[in-house]
C-alpha beads as a LAMMPS data file, in Angstrom:
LAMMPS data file: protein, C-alpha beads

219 atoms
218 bonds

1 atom types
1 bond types

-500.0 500.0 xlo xhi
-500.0 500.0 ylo yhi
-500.0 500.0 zlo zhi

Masses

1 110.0

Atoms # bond

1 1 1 20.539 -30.700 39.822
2 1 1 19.316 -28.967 43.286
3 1 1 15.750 -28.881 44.077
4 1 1 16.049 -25.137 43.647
5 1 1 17.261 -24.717 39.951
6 1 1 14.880 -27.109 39.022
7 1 1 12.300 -24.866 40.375
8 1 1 13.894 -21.652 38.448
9 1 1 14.239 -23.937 35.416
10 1 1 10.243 -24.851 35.259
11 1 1 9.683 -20.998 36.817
12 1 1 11.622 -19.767 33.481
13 1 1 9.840 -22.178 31.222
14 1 1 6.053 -21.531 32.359
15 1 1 7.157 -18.079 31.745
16 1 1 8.210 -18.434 28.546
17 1 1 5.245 -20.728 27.445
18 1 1 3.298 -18.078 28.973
19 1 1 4.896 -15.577 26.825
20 1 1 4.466 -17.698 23.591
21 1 1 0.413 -18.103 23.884
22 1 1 0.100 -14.049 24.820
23 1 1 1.797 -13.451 21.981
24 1 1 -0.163 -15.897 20.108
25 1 1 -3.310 -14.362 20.849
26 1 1 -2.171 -11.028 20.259
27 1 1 -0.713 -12.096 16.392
28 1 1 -3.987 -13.968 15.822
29 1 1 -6.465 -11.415 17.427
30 1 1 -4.375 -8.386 15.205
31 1 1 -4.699 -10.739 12.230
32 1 1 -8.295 -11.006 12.529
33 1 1 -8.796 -7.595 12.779
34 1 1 -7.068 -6.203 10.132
35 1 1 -8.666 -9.117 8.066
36 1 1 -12.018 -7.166 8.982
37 1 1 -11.142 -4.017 8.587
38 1 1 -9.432 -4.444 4.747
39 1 1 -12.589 -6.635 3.813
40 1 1 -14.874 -3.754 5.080
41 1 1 -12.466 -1.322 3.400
42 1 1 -14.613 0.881 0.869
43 1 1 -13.647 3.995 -1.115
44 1 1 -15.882 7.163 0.100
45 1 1 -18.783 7.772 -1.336
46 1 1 -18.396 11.544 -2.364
47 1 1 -14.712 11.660 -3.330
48 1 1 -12.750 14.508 -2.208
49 1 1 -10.576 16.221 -5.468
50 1 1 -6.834 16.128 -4.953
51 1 1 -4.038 17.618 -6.085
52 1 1 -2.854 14.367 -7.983
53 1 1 -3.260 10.131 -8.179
54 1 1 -1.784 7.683 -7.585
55 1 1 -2.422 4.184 -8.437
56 1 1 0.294 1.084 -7.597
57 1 1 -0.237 -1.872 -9.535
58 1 1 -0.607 -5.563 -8.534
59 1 1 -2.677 -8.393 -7.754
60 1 1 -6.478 -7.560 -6.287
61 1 1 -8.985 -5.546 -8.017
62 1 1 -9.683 -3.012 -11.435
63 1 1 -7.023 -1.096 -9.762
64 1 1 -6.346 0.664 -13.418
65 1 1 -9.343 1.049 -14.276
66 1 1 -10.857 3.012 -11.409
67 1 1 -7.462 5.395 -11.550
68 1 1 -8.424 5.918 -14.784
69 1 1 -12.192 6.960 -13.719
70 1 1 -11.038 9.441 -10.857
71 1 1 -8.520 10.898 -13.410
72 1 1 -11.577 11.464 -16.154
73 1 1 -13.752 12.568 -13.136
74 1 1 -11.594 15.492 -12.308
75 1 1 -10.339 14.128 -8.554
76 1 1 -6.796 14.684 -9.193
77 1 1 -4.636 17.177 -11.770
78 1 1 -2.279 14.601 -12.677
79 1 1 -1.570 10.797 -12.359
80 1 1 1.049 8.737 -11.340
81 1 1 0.867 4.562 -12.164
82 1 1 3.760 3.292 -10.332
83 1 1 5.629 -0.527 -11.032
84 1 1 4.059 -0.700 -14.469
85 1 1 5.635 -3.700 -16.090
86 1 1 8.000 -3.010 -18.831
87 1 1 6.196 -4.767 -21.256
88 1 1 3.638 -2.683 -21.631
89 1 1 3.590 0.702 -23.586
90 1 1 2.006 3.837 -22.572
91 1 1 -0.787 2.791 -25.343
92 1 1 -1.545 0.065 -23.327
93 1 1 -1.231 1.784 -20.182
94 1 1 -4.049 4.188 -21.170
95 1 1 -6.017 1.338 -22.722
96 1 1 -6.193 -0.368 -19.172
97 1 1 -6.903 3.353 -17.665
98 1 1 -9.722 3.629 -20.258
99 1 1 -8.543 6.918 -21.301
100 1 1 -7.765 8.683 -24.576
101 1 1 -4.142 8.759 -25.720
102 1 1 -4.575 12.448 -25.813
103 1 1 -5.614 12.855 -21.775
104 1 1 -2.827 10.081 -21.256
105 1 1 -0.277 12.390 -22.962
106 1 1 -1.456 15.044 -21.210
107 1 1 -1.950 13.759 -17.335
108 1 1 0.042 10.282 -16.540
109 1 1 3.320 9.248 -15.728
110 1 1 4.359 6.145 -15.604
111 1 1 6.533 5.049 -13.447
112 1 1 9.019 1.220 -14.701
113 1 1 11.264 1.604 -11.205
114 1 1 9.346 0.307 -8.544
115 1 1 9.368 -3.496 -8.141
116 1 1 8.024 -3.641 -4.451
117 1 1 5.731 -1.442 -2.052
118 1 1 8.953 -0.066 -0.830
119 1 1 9.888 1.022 -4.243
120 1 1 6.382 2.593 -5.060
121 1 1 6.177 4.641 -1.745
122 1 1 10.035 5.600 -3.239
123 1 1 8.621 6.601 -6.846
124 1 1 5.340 8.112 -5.080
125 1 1 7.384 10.229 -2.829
126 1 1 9.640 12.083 -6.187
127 1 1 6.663 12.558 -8.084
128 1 1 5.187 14.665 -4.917
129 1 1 8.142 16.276 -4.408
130 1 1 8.549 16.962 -7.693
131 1 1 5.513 18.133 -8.120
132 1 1 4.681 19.975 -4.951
133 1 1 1.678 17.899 -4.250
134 1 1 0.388 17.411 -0.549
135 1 1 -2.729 15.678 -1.177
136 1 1 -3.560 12.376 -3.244
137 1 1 -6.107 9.823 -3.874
138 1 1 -4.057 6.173 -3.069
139 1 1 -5.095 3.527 -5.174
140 1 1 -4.393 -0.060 -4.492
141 1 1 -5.888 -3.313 -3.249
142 1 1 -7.640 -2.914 0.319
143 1 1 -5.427 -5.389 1.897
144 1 1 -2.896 -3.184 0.730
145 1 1 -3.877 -0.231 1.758
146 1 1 -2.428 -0.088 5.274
147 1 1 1.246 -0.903 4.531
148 1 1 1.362 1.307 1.582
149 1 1 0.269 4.558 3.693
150 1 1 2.809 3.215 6.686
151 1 1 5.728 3.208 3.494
152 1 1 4.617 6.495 1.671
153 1 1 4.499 8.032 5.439
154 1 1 8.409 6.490 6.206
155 1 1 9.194 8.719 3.203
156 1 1 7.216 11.752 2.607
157 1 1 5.910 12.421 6.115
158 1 1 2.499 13.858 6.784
159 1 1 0.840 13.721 3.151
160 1 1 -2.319 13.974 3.455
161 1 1 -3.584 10.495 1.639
162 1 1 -7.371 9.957 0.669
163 1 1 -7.743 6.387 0.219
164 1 1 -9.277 4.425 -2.771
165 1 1 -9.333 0.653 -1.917
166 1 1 -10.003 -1.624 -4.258
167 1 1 -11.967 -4.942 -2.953
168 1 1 -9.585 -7.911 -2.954
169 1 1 -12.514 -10.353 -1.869
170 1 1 -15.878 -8.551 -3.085
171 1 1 -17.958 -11.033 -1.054
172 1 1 -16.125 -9.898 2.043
173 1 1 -16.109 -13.650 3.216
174 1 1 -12.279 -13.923 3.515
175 1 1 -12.421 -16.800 6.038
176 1 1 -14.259 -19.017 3.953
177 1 1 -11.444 -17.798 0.998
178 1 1 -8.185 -20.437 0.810
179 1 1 -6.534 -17.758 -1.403
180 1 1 -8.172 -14.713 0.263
181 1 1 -7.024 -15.982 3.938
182 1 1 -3.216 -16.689 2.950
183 1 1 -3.243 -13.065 0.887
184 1 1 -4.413 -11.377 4.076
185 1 1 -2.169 -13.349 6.503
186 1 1 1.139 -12.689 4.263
187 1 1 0.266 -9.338 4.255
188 1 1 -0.344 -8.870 7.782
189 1 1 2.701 -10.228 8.482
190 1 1 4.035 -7.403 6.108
191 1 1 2.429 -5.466 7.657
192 1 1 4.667 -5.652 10.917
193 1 1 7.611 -5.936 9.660
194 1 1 6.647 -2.267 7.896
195 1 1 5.777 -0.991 11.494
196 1 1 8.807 -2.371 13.003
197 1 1 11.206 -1.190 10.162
198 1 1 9.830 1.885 11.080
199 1 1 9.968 2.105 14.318
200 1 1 13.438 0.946 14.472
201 1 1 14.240 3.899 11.807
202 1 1 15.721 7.281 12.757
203 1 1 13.180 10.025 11.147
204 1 1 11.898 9.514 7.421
205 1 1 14.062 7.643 4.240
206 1 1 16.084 9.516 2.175
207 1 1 15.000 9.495 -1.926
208 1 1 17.406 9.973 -4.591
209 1 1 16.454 12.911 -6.439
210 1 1 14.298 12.170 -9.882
211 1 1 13.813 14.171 -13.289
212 1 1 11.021 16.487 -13.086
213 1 1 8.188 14.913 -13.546
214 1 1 5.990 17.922 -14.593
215 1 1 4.059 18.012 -18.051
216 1 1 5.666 14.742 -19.295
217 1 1 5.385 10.966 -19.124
218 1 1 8.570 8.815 -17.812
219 1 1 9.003 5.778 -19.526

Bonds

1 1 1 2
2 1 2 3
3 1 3 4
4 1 4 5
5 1 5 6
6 1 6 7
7 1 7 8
8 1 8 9
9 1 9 10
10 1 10 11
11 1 11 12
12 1 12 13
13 1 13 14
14 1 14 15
15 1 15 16
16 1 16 17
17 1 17 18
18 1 18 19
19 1 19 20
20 1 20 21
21 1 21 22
22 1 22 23
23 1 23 24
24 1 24 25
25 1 25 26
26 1 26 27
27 1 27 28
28 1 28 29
29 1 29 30
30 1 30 31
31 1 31 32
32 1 32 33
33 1 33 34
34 1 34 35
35 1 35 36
36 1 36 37
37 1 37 38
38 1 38 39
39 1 39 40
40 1 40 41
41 1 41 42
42 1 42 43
43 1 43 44
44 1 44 45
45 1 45 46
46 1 46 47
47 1 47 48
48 1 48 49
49 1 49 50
50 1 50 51
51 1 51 52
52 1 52 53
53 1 53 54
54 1 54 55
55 1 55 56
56 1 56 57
57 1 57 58
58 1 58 59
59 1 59 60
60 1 60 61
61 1 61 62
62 1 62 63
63 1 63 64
64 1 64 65
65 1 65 66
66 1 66 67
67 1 67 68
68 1 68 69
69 1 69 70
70 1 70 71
71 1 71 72
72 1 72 73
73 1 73 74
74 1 74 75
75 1 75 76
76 1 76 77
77 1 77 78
78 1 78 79
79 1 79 80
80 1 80 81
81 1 81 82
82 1 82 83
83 1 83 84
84 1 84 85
85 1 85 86
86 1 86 87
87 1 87 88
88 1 88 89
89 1 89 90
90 1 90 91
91 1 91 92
92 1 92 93
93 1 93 94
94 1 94 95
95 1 95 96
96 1 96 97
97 1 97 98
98 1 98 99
99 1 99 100
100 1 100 101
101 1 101 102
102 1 102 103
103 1 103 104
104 1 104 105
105 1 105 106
106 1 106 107
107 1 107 108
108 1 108 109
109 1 109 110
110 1 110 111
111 1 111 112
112 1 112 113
113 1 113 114
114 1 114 115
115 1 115 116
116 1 116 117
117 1 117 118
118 1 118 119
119 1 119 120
120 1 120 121
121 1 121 122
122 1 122 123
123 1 123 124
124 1 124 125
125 1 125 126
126 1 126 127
127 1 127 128
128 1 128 129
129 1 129 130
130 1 130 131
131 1 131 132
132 1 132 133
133 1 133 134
134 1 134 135
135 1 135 136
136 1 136 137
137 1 137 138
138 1 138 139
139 1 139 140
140 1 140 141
141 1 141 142
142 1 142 143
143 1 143 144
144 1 144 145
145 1 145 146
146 1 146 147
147 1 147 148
148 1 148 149
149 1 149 150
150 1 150 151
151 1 151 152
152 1 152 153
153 1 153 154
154 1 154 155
155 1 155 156
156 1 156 157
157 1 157 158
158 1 158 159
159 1 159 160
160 1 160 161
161 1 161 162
162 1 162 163
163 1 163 164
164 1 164 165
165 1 165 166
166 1 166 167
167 1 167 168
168 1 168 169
169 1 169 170
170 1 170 171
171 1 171 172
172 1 172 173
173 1 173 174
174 1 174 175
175 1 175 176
176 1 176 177
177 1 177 178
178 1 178 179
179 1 179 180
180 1 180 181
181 1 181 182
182 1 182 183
183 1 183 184
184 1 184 185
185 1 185 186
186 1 186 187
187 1 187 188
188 1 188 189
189 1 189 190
190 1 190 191
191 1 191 192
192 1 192 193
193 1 193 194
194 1 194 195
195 1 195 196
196 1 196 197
197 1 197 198
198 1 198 199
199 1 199 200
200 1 200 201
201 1 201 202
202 1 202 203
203 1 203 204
204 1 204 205
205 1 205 206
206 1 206 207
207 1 207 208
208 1 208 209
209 1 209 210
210 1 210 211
211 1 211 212
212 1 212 213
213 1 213 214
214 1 214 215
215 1 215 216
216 1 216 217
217 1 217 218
218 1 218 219
């Protein structure tokens, strides 16, 4: 090999190890961020009302529970649990909620569909269209929080989302956390992958159209 294409070949190679530690930093510098941020992540203090809620269930957090306590408080007209597992029956929906069967009846749907984020921004996105909401109260986990608003935008656009996170890691010490550090890095990575699905997308999802949701519960 010439003197010269040895010199391109270690040129190209200090490049591309220079290339791997930038992009190094920047992963591990993002991660470390958004670790803060979603372990500083708190609901507001004085609530705004909305036109509905919506509450996706999953690991982290009362999630239920505190849906349950913004539907009683009067922040939102209706409800909307979405990837309820199909074990449970709306009884035992509303007992989680801690709500009577009669405001249950009256104000919740439940959504069975959705096994993933991408299927609860899916679900989410019918019942608003359905509906003709433009304003909710998201709950979900805090670490959570950021991919599910990227996913309900890909679909419904420019709904206006209030945000209800739930603490994952109440002692807000996530790097002393085995379990709490791997949650936040798998869902960082998520994360990305959301943006970059996104990105690489032309204009919002398409739904499939759903039964009206108005004035009953979908089981």
């Amino acid at each position: 090999m010439s003197q010269s294409k040895r010199t391109t070949k270690r040129g190209w190679l200090r490049f591309f190890i220079y290339l791997l530690v930038v992009l190094s930093i920047l992963f591990v510098g993002g991660f470390i961020g958004f670790a803060r941020h979603v372990s500083n992540m708190t609901p507001e203090a004085n609530m705004p009302a909305a036109d509905g809620i919506v509450v996706w269930t999953g690991k982290g957090g009362d999630r239920l529970s505190a849906a349950g306590k913004l539907l009683k408080d009067g922040r939102g007209e209706r409800l909307l649990i979405s990837g309820v597992n199909k074990a449970l029956s709306s009884e035992d929906v509303y007992d989680l909620l801690m709500i009577s069967d009669q405001q249950g009846v009256c104000c919740v749907d439940i959504d069975y569909a959705a096994l993933d984020t991408i299927g609860n921004a899916r679900e989410t996105h019918n019942w608003l269209q359905s509906l003709g909401y433009e304003h909710i109260i998201l709950v979900t986990s805090a670490y959570h929080m950021p991919r599910a608003k990227v996913e309900i935008g890909a679909f419904s656009g420019r709904i206006l989302i209030t945000p209800y996170p739930v603490a994952y890691d109440p002692a807000g010490q996530w790097w002393k956390n085995k379990t709490a550090r791997r949650r936040y890095m798998q869902e960082y990575g998520k994360l990305l992958l959301s943006y970059l699905r996104q990105a690489g997308s032309d204009g919002q999802r398409e739904a499939p159209e759903l039964p009206d949701f108005k004035g009953k519960t979908v089981d």
